[in-house]
Every structure is written in structure tokens, then in C-alpha cells.
C-alpha distance (Angstrom), angle and dihedral (degrees) to the residues before:
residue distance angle dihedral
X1 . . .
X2 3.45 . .
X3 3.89 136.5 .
X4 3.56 97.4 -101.3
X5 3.70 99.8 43.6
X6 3.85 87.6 46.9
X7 4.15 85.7 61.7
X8 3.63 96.6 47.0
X9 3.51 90.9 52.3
X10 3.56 88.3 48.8
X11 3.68 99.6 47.4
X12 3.70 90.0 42.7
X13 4.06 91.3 54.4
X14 4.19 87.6 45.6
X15 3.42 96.8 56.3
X16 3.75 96.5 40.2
X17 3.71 93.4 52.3
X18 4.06 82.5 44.8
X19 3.66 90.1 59.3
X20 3.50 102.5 41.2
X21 4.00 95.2 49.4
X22 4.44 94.3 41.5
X23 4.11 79.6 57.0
X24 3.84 93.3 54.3
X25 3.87 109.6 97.6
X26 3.86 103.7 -115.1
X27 4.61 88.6 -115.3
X28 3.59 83.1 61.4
X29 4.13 104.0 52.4
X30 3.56 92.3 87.8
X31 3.50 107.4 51.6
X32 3.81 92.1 41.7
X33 4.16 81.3 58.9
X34 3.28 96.9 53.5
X35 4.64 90.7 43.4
X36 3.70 79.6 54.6
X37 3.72 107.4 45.4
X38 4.08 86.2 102.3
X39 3.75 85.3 65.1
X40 4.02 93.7 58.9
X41 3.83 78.4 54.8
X42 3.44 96.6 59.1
X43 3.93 97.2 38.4
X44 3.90 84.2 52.2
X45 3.95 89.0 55.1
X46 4.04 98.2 41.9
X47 4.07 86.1 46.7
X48 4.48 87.6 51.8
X49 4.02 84.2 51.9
X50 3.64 92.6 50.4
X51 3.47 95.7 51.0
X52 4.05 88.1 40.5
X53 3.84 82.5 54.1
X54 4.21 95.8 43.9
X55 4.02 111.9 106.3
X56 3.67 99.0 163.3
X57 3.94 116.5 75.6
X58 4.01 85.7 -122.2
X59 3.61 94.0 51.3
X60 3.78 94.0 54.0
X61 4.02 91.1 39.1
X62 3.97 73.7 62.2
X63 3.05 101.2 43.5
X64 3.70 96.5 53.6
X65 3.37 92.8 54.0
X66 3.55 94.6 46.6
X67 4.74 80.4 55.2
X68 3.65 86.0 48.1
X69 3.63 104.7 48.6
X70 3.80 96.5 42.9
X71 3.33 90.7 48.5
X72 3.66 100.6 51.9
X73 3.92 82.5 48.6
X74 3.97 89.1 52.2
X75 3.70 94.0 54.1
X76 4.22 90.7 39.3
X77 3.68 87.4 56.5
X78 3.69 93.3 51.1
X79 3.96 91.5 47.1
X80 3.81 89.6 47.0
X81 4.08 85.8 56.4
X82 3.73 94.5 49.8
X83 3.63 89.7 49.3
X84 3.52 95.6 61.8
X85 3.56 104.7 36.2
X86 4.00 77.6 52.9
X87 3.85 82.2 64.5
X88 3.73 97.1 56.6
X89 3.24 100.7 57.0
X90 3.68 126.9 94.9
X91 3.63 114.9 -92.7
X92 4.15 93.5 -128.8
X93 3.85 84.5 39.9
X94 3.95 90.2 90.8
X95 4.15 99.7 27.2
X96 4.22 109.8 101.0
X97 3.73 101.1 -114.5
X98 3.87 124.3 -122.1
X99 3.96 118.4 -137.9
X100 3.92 104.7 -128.2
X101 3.56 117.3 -75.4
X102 3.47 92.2 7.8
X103 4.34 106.0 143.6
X104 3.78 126.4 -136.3
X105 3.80 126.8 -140.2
């Protein structure tokens, strides 16, 4: 593949994914993270092969950043999920519970 098709792929997948997220209503952004989270995985994997693949030292400067951003957005997707699953629960759900009459120090 060359350099130029590599970019227009690139550019094409950008500004899809661009598109399809602006037209998600803003309620909806965080459960579409976490129904997507299995995509970060896969990103994650394609970005190790490229860097696997890389032979020149710009290639693998590339594709080490390619590792480290998916990965960051891998884990970010999985913090975004426990943060709202954190808001469904009930807010004594968490809390240590007292018997009655019990005091506190």
C-alpha cells in the first residue's frame, strides 16, 4: 500500500467517524462508548501489528504512537463505562450500613 493511499484511507475513516459521532445526541455519547469499547480493542491490536510490521525508525516512531494512543483510548473507554454505570446505582447502594442505634466515633 502506498503512502498516499494509506492517507486517504485515513482521512476518509476520520471524517466518517467525525460524522457519525457530531450526529449522536449528546445523552447518548456515553453509552455508544461503552457499545464500542470492543473497537478500542481492535484498534489497539491493528496499531501492535503495525508497529510489528515497522522497519524504518519513522515507521516504528509511528507505530508507537499509534500503541500508545489506542491504548490510552482503550482504557478511557473502559473508565467512561464505569463512570456511568457508577451513576445508576443507588446512592446508599455503595455506603456501609449501620444496624439501628448503632453510634459512630
Amino acid at each position: 500500500m502506498t503512502g498516499m493511499v494509506a492517507l486517504y484511507i485515513f482521512m476518509l475513516a476520520a471524517f466518517t467517524g467525525y460524522e457519525v459521532i457530531a450526529r449522536v445526541p449528546v445523552i447518548l455519547h456515553t453509552p455508544l462508548m461503552s457499545g464500542s469499547n470492543f473497537v478500542h480493542g481492535i484498534v489497539l491490536v491493528g496499531a501492535m501489528v503495525a508497529l510489528g510490521a515497522a522497519h524504518t525508525p519513522l515507521e516504528k516512531i509511528i507505530g508507537f504512537l499509534g500503541v500508545l494512543l489506542a491504548a490510552g483510548n482503550a482504557v478511557g473507554g473502559y473508565v467512561v463505562t464505569e463512570r456511568m454505570l457508577e451513576m445508576f446505582k443507588a446512592s446508599g447502594q455503595g455506603a456501609k450500613r449501620r444496624a439501628p442505634g448503632a453510634e459512630t466515633h
